[in-house]
C-alpha positions as CSV (number, residue, x, y, z in Angstrom):
1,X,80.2,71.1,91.2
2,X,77.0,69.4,92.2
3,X,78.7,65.9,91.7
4,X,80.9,67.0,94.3
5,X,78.6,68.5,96.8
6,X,76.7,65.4,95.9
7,X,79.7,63.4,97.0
8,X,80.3,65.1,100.2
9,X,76.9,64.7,101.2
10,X,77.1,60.7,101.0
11,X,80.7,61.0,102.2
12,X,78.9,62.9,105.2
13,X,76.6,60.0,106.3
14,X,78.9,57.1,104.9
15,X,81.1,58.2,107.8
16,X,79.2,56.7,110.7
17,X,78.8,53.0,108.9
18,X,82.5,53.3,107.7
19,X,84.8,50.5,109.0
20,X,87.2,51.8,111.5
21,X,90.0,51.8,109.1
22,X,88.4,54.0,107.1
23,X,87.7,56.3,110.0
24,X,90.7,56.7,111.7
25,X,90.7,53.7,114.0
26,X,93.1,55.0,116.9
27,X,95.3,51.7,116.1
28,X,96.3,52.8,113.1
29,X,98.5,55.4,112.1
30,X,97.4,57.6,108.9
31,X,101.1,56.6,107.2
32,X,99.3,52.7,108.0
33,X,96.6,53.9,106.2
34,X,98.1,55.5,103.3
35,X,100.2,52.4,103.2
36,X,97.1,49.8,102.8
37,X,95.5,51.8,100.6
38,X,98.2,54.1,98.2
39,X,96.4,56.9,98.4
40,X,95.9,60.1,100.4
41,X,92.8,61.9,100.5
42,X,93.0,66.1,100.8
43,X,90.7,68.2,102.0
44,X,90.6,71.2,99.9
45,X,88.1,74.1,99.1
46,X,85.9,75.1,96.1
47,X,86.0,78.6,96.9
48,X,88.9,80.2,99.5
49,X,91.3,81.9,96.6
50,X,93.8,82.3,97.0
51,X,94.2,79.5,99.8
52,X,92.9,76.5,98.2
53,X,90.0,76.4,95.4
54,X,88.5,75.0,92.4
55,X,89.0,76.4,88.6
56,X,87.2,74.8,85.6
57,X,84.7,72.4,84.8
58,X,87.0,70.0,85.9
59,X,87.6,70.8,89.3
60,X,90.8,71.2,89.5
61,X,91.8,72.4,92.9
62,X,95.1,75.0,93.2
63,X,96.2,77.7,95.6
64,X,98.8,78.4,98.0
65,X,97.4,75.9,100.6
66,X,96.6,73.4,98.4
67,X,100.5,73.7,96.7
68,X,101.8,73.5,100.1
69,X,100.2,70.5,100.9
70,X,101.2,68.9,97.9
71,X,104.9,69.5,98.3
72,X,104.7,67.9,101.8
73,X,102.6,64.8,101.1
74,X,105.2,64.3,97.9
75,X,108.1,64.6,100.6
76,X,106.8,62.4,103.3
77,X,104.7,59.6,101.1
78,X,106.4,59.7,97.6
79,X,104.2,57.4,95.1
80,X,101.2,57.5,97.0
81,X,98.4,59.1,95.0
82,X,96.9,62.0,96.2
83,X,93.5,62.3,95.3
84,X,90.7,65.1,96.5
85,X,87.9,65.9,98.1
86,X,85.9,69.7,98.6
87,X,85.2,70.5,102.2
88,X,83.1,73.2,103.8
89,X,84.0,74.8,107.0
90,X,81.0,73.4,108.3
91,X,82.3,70.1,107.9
92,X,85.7,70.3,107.8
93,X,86.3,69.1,111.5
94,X,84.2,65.7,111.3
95,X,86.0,64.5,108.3
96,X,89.4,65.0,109.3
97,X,88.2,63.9,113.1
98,X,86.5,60.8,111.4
99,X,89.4,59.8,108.6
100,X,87.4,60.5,105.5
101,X,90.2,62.9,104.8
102,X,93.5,62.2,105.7
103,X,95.0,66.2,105.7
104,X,93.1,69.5,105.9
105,X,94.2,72.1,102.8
106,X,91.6,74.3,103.4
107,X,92.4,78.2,105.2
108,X,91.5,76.7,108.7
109,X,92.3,78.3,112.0
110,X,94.0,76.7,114.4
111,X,92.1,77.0,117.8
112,X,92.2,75.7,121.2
113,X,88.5,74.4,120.7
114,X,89.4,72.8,117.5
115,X,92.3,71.0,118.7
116,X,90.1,68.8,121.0
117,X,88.7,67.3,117.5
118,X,91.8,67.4,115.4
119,X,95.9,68.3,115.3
120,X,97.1,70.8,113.5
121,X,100.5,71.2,111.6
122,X,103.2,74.4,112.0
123,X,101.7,77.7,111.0
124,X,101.6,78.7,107.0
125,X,99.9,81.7,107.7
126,X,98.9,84.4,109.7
127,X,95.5,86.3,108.5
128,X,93.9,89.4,109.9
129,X,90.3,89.5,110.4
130,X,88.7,92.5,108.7
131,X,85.8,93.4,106.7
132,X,85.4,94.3,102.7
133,X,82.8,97.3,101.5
134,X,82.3,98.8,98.5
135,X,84.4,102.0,97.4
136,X,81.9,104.2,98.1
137,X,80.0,102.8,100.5
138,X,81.5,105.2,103.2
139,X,82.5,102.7,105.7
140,X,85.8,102.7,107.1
141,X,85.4,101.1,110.8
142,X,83.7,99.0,112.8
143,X,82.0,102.1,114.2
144,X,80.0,102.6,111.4
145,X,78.6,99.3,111.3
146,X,75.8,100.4,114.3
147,X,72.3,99.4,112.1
148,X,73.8,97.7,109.1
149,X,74.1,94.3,107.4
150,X,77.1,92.0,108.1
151,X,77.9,89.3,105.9
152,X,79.9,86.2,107.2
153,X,80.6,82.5,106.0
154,X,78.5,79.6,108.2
155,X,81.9,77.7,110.1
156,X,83.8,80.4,110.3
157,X,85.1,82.8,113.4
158,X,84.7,86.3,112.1
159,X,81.5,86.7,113.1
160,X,82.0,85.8,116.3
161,X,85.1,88.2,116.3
162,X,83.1,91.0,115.1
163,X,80.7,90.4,117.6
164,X,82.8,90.6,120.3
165,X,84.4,93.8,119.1
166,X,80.7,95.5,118.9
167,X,79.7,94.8,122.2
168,X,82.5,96.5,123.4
169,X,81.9,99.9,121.4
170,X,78.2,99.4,121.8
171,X,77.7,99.0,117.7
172,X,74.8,96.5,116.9
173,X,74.3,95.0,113.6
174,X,72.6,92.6,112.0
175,X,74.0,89.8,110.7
176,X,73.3,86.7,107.9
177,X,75.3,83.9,106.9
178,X,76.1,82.5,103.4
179,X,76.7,78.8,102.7
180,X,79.9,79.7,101.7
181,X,82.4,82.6,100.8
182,X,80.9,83.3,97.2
183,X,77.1,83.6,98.5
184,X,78.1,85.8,101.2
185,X,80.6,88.2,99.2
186,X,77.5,87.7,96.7
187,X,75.2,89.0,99.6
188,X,78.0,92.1,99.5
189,X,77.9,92.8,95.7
190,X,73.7,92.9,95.5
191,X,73.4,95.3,98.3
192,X,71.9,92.6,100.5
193,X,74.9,93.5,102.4
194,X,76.8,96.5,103.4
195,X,79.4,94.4,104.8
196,X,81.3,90.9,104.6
197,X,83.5,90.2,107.4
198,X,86.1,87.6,106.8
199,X,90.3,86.7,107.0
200,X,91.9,89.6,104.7
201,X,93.9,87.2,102.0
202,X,90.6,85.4,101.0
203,X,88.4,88.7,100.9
204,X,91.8,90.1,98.4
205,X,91.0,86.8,96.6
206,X,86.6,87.3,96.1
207,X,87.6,90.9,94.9
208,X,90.5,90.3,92.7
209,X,88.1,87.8,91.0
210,X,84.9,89.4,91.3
211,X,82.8,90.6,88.4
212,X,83.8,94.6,89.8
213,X,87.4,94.3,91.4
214,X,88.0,98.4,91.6
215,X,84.3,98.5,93.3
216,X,85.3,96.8,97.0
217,X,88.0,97.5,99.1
218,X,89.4,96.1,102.7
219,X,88.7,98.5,105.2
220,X,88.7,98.4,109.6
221,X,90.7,97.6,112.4
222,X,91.7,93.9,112.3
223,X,89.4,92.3,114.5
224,X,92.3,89.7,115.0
225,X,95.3,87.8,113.7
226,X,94.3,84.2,112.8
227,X,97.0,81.3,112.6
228,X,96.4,79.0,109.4
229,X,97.4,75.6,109.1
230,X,97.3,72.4,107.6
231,X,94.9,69.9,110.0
232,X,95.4,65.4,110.5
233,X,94.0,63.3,112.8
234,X,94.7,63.7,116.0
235,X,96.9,61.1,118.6
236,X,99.2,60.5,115.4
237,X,102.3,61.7,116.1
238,X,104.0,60.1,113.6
239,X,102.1,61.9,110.8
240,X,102.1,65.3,112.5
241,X,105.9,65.0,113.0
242,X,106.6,64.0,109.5
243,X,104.0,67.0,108.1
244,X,106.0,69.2,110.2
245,X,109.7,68.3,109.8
246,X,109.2,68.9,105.6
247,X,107.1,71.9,106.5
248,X,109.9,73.5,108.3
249,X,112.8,72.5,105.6
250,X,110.5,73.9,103.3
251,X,110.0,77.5,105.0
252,X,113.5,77.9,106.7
253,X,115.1,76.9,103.1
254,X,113.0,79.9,101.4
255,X,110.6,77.5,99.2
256,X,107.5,78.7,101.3
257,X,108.1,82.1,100.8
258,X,108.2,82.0,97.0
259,X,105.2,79.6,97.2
260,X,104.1,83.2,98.9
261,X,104.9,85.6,96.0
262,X,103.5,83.4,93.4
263,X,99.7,83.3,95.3
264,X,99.5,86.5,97.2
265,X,101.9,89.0,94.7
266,X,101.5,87.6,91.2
267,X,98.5,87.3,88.9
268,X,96.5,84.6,89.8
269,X,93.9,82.4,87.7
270,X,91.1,82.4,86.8
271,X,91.5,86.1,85.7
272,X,95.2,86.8,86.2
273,X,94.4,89.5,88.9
274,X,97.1,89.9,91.3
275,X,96.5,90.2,95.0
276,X,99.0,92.4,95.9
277,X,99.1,91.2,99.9
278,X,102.6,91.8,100.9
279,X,103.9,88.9,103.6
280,X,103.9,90.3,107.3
281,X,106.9,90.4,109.7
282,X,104.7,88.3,111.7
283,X,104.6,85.6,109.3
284,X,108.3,85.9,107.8
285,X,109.5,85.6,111.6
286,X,107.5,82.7,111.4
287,X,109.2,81.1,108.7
288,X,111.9,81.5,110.3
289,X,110.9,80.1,113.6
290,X,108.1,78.3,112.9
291,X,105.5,77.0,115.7
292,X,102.0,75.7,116.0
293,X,100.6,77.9,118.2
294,X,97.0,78.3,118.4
295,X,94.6,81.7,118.4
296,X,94.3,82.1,122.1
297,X,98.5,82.6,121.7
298,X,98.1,85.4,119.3
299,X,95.0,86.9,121.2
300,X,97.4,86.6,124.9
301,X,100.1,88.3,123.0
302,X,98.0,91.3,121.8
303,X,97.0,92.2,125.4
């Protein structure tokens, strides 16, 4: 683990002295890159169960996202090898937008503020916004959030989401912000927290593993429904088309949806919980049309 972060850190400030292959250089495609090279590098997250994290002292990374992305690459660049490297949200955008990485497995949403930095690949999932308490903590809605504690990942857009919400039922809360998504469901579990907002399939994921799973439950109005995706470089259409065309085969012949079952309705490691977060019509109409529309879409449509 601290190898890693260790890693990333260098990887951070080798980026600015890299040579413009390395980057990204706008000449050259990422399929010209994999191609000089033979490898791909994926972006993937330590802790965003069931999306894309790591298990053991190895590191080895698994998850829906991460499975999804692996299929694709395999599809699109057979023989190249696929090596990995943990992001944060924090830094997710500058090493995709830079070519440190060359795809994005984490659980990232696909915005219209993002999309000036990076592309973004057809939707794989559609999360809702909403906030995890403990059992018997009381809270049920954002309403009773007026004077409390709200937990919420540095890089993400719940906060802001919740935020937003609370202004307009004039609820104020205080908020504070965990490096990532196991410090701030850790903030939850101590009682530093009486909250930890957050997309619904990874807060299933911090309980089902947590050290008290029948102690915290999902609770509140979805503060919003988030489109998920697999992120590239941008101005490659090449690569995006490529991503996209096996991305499509894959949901409309049924593979993504059983990709589905065995992350979000099966036991799971490390403890063999099972999340039991049935797909929505939303995303099983995507699957069926798929598109890469971004949030302000699914915010327009909710009007």
């Amino acid at each position: 683990m601290r190898f890693i972060r260790h890693t990333l850190a260098a990887l951070a400030c080798a980026a600015f002295t890299l040579p413009a292959a390395a980057q990204g250089d706008p000449s050259k495609s990422t399929f010209d890159k994999i191609k000089a090279t033979g490898t791909i590098v994926l972006g993937v997250r330590e802790a965003s169960a069931p999306m894309a994290y790591a298990l053991g002292a190895n590191q080895n990374f698994v998850g829906y996202h991460v499975e999804l992305c692996e299929h694709v690459l395999k599809e699109i660049a057979p023989g190249a090898k696929l090596t990995y490297t943990a992001l944060t949200a924090q830094n997710t955008m500058s090493l995709v937008q830079n070519g440190t990485v060359d795809i994005g497995c984490g659980p990232t949403t696909n915005n219209l503020l993002r999309q000036q930095q990076v592309a973004f690949a057809l939707t794989s999932y559609v999360s809702q916004v909403r906030m995890a308490v403990k059992v018997d903590s009381g809270i049920t809605s954002i309403d009773q959030l007026n004077g409390r504690t709200v937990a919420a990942s540095t890089g993400t857009t719940a906060v802001q989401l919740l935020r937003i919400r609370a202004k307009a039922k004039g609820v104020e809360f205080n908020a504070v912000q965990g490096k990532d998504h196991f410090e701030s469901f850790l903030m939850l579990e101590s009682g530093r927290a009486d909250a930890f907002v957050l997309d619904d399939n990874l807060l299933a994921g911090l309980i089902a593993n947590g050290r008290n799973p029948t102690g915290f439950h999902i609770v509140g109005e979805p503060l919003a429904s988030e489109p998920i995706a697999l992120l590239f470089r941008k101005d490659d259409p090449a690569f995006k088309k490529a991503v996209d065309d096996s991305l499509r085969k894959f949901m409309q012949s049924g593979g993504a949806e059983k990709l589905y079952n065995k992350w979000f309705m099966s036991p799971i490691p490390p403890k063999n919980a099972n999340l039991n977060l049935p797909m929505s019509d939303t995303l099983k109409q995507l699957f069926r049309e798929p598109n890469d529309k971004p949030l302000e879409a699914y915010a327009e449509a909710a009007k």
